[in-house]
C-alpha positions as CSV (number, residue, x, y, z in Angstrom):
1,X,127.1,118.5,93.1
2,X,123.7,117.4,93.0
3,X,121.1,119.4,91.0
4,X,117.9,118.3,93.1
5,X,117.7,117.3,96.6
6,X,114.5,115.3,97.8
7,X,113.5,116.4,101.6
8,X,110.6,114.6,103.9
9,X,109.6,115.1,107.3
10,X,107.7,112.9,110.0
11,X,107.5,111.2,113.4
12,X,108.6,107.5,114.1
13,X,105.2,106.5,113.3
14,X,105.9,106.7,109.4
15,X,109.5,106.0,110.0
16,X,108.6,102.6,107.4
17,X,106.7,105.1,104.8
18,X,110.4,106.8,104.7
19,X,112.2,103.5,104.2
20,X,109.8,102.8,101.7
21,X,110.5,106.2,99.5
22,X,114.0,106.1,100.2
23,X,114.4,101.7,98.6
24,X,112.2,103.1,96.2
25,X,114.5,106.0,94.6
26,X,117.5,103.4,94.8
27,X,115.6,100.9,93.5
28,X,114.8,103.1,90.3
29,X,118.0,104.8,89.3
30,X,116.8,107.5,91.1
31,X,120.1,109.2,92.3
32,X,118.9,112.5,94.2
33,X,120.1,112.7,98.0
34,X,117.5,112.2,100.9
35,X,117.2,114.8,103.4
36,X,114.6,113.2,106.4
37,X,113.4,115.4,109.2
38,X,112.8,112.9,112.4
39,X,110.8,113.9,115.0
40,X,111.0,111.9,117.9
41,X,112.6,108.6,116.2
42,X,114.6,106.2,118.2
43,X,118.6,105.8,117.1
44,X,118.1,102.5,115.8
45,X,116.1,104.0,113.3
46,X,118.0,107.1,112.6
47,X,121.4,104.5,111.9
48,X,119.2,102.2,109.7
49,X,117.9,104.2,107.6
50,X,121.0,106.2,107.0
51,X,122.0,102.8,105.8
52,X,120.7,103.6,102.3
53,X,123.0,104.9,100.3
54,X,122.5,109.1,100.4
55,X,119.9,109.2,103.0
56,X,120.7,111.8,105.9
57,X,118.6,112.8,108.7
58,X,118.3,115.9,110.7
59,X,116.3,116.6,113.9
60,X,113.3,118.8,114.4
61,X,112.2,120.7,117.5
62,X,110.1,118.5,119.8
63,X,109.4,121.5,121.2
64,X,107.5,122.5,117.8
65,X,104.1,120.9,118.6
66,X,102.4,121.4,115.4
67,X,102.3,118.6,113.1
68,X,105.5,117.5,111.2
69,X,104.1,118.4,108.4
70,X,104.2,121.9,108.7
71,X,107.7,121.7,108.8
72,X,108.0,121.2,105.3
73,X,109.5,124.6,104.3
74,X,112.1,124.4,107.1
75,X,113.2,121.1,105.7
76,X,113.2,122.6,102.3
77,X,115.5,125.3,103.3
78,X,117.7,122.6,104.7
79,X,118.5,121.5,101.2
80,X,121.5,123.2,99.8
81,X,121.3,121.7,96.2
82,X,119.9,124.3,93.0
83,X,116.6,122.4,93.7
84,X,114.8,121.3,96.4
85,X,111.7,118.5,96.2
86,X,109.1,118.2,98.9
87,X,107.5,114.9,98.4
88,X,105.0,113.4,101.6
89,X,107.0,109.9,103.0
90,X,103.7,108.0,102.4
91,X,104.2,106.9,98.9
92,X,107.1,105.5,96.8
93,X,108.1,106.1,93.1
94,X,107.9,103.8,90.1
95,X,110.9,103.8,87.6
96,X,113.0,106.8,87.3
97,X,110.8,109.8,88.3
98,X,113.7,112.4,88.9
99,X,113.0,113.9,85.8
100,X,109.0,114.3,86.7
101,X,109.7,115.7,90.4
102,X,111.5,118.9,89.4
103,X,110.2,122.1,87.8
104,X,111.8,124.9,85.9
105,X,113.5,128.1,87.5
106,X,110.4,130.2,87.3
107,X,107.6,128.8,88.6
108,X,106.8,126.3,91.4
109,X,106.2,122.8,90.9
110,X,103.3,120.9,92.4
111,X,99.4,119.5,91.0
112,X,97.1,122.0,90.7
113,X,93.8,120.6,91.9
114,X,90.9,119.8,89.2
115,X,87.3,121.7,89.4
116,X,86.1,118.8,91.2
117,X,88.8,118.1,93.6
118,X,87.9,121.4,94.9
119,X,84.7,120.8,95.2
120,X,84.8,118.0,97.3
121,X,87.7,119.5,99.1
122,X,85.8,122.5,100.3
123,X,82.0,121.3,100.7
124,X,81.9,121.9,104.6
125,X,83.2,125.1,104.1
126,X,81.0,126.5,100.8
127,X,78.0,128.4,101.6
128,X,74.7,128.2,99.7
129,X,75.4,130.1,96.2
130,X,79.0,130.2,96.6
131,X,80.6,128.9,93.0
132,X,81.1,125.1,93.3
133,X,84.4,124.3,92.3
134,X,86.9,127.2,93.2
135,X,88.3,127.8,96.9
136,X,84.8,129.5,98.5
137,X,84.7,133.3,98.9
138,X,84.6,133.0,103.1
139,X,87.8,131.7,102.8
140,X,89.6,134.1,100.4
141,X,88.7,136.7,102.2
142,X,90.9,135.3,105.4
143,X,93.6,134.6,103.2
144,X,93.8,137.9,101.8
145,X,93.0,139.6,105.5
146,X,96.1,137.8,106.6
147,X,98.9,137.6,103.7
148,X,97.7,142.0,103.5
149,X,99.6,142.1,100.0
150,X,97.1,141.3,97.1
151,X,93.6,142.7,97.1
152,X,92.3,140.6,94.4
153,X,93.2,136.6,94.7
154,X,95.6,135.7,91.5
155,X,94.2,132.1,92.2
156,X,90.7,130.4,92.0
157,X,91.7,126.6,92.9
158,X,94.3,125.5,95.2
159,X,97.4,123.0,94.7
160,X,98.0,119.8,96.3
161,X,100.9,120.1,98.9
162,X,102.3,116.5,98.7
163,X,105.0,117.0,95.9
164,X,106.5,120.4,96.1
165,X,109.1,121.6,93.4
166,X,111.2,124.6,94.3
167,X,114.6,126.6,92.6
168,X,116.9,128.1,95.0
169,X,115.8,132.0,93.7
170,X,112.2,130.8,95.8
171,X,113.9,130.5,98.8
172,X,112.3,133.7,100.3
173,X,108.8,132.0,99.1
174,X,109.8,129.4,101.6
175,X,110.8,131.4,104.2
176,X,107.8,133.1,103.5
177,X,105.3,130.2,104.0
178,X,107.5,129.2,107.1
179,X,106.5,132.5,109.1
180,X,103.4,132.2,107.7
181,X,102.9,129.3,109.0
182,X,104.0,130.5,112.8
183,X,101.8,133.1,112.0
184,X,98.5,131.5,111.4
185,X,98.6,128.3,112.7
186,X,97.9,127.3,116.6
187,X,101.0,125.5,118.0
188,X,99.5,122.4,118.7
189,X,97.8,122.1,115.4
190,X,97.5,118.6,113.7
191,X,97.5,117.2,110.0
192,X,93.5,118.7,109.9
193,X,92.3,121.0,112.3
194,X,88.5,121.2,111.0
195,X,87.9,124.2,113.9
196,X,89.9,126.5,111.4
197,X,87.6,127.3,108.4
198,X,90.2,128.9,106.1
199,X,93.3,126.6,107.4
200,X,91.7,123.1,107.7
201,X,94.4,121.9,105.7
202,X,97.3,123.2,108.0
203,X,100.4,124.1,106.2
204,X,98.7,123.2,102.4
205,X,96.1,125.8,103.4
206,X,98.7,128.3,104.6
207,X,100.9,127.5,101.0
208,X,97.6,128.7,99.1
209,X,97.0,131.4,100.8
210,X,100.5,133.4,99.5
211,X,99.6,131.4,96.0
212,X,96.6,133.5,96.3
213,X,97.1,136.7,98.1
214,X,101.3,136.9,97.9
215,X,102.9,139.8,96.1
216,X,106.2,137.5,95.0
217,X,103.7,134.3,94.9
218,X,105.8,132.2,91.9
219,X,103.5,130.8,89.2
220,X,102.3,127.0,89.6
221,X,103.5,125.0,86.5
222,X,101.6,124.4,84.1
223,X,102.3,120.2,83.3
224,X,102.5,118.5,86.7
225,X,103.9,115.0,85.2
226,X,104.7,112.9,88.7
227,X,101.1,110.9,88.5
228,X,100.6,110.0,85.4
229,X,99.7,105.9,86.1
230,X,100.3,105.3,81.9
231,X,103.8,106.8,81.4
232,X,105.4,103.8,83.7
233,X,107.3,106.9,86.0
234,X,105.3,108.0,88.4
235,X,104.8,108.9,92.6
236,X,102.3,106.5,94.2
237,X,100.9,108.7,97.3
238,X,99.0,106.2,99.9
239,X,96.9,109.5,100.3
240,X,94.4,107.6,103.1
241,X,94.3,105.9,106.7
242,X,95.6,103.4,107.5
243,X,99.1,103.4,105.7
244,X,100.5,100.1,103.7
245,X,103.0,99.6,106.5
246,X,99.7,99.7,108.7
247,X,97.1,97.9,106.7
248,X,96.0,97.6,102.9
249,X,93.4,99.9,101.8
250,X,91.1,99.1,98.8
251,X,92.7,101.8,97.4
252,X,96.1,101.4,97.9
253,X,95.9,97.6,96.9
254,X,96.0,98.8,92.9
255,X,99.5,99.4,94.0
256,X,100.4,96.2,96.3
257,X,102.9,94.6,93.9
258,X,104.8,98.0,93.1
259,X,104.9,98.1,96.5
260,X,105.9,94.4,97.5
261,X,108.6,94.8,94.8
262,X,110.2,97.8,96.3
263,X,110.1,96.0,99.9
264,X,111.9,92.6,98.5
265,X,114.5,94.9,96.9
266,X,115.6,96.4,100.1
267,X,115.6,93.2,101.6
268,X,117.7,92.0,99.0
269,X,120.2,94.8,98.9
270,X,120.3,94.6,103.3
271,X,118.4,97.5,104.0
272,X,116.0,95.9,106.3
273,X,115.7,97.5,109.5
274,X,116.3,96.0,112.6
275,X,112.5,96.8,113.2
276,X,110.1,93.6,112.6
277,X,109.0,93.8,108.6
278,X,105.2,94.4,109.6
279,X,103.1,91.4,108.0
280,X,101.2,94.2,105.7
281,X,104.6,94.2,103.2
282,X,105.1,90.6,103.7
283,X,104.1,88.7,100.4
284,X,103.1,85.8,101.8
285,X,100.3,87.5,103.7
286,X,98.8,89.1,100.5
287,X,95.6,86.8,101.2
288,X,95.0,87.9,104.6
289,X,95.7,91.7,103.5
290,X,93.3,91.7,100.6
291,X,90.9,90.0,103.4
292,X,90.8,92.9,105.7
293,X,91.1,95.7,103.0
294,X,87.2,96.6,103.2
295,X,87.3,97.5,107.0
296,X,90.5,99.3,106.4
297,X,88.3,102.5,106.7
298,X,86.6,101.5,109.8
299,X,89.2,100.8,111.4
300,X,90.8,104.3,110.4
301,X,87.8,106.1,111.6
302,X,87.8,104.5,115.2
303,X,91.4,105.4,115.5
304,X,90.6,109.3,114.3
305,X,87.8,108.9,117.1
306,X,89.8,107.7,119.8
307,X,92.9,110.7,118.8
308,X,89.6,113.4,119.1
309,X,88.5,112.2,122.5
310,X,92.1,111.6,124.0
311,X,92.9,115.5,122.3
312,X,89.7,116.6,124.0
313,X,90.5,115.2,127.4
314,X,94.0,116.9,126.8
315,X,92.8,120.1,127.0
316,X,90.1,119.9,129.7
317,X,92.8,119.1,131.6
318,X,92.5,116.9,135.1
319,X,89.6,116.9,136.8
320,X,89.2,119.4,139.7
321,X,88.9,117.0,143.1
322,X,85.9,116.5,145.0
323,X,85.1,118.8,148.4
């Protein structure tokens, strides 16, 4: 049997970004099986990427309005292996990572964020004289007021939620963060929800919140080892809007032929969804992709605009008719 299994949630719309991940493992030596919680994907999809050798799906609630992402400890618990890997479907691996996405039995494995990681992270929220780069006071003080186990926080910086490392004994951590979750979040909450000052992040916030304030909180590891660029084994996470699979960011360009390479492979082994290959992981369109990379952010922004007015209108609900 298996010793890790690697899990990933999301909607049809990133339904590529889990192709990608999945060619990727393969295309590395990268044995683990891939557990995918689909929201809302169409069957074609579901058979075709099932196609890759130990990829298997399962279906979450679409009654469950909150983002997919805060499914991630009910997909974790899905995974009957001694391990179980979160890892976000918007990235791919480079050379054989499974020995850099799995921690030991005692402590959880994901990046802890660096002094100023959190203080970009939290500058809307940080009040004048608050210390600059640990999670602000206002915010710790929710946390503990709603995990009600530790008074003091065992935590001053939080952890990055996209690669998440846990052993079977932290399976009531999971569950854990899962009613937490329920407990704390609205149930129409998105990726961000910027009205919530302590859980802005969603489920990340909500995962450092029992870091913080849990009783049974395991400790974060020490050596987080799946992004180091120079070791040649690493996780790529296309961290910003718009996604490769969308259009090329400046930033995720560093990483265009590690990505055209993983693309071409699952051509080459018949992996290629019936789906149209978008022109964005086409090589032959490189030029026009490193063209439009600059407004790649404007672009993003318009889009986040247009998903706030549409949510807005949403909940004002129709208008009432003239008398």
């Amino acid at each position: 049997m298996p010793k890790n299994t690697v899990v990933t949630a999301c909607d049809r719309n990133y339904a590529w970004g889990v192709w990608l991940l999945a060619v990727s493992m393969r295309q590395h030596g990268m044995t683990e099986p891939l557990l995918v919680g689909t929201y809302d994907w169409p069957q074609e999809w579901l058979d075709d990427i099932q196609r890759i050798p130990g990829v298997n799906t399962i279906p979450l609630p679409t009654e469950d309005k909150r983002c997919v992402t805060c499914s991630k400890p009910i997909i974790m618990l899905a995974a009957e292996t001694e391990f179980m890997t979160w890892v976000d479907c918007d990235g791919i691996f480079v050379g054989n990572c499974s020995a850099r996405i799995i921690g030991e039995e005692g402590s959880l494995y994901l990046r802890p964020r660096v002094p100023s990681e959190v203080r970009e992270l939290y500058h809307r929220e940080r009040k004048p004289g608050d210390p600059p780069e640990t999670i602000p006071p206002g915010i710790l003080s929710i946390w503990q007021r709603d995990v009600g186990e530790r008074q003091d926080s065992a935590r001053q910086t939080s952890c990055s939620a996209a690669l998440i490392s846990a052993h079977r004994s932290q399976r009531p951590f999971l569950e854990k963060w899962r009613q937490q979750i329920l407990k704390v979040l609205p149930t129409d909450v998105g990726v961000v929800n910027h009205d919530s000052l302590a859980y802005f992040q969603t489920d990340e916030s909500v995962l450092n919140s029992l870091l913080c304030f849990a009783a049974d909180a395991p400790p974060v590891t020490e050596k987080y080892r799946a992004d180091k660029l120079d070791t040649g084994e690493y996780y790529i996470h296309f961290a910003y809007n718009p996604k490769p699979w969308q259009m090329w960011t400046k930033y995720a360009l560093r990483f265009y032929a590690q990505t055209l390479d993983t693309v071409e492979y699952g051509v080459e082994a018949n992996w290629l969804p019936q789906a149209k290959l978008p022109y964005t992981l086409q090589r032959r369109y490189q030029g026009l992709c490193r063209l439009l990379a600059p407004f790649a952010a404007n672009v993003a922004r318009a889009k986040k605009l247009r998903r706030k007015i549409s949510s807005r209108l949403r909940r004002k609900g129709p208008a009432c008719p003239a008398k």
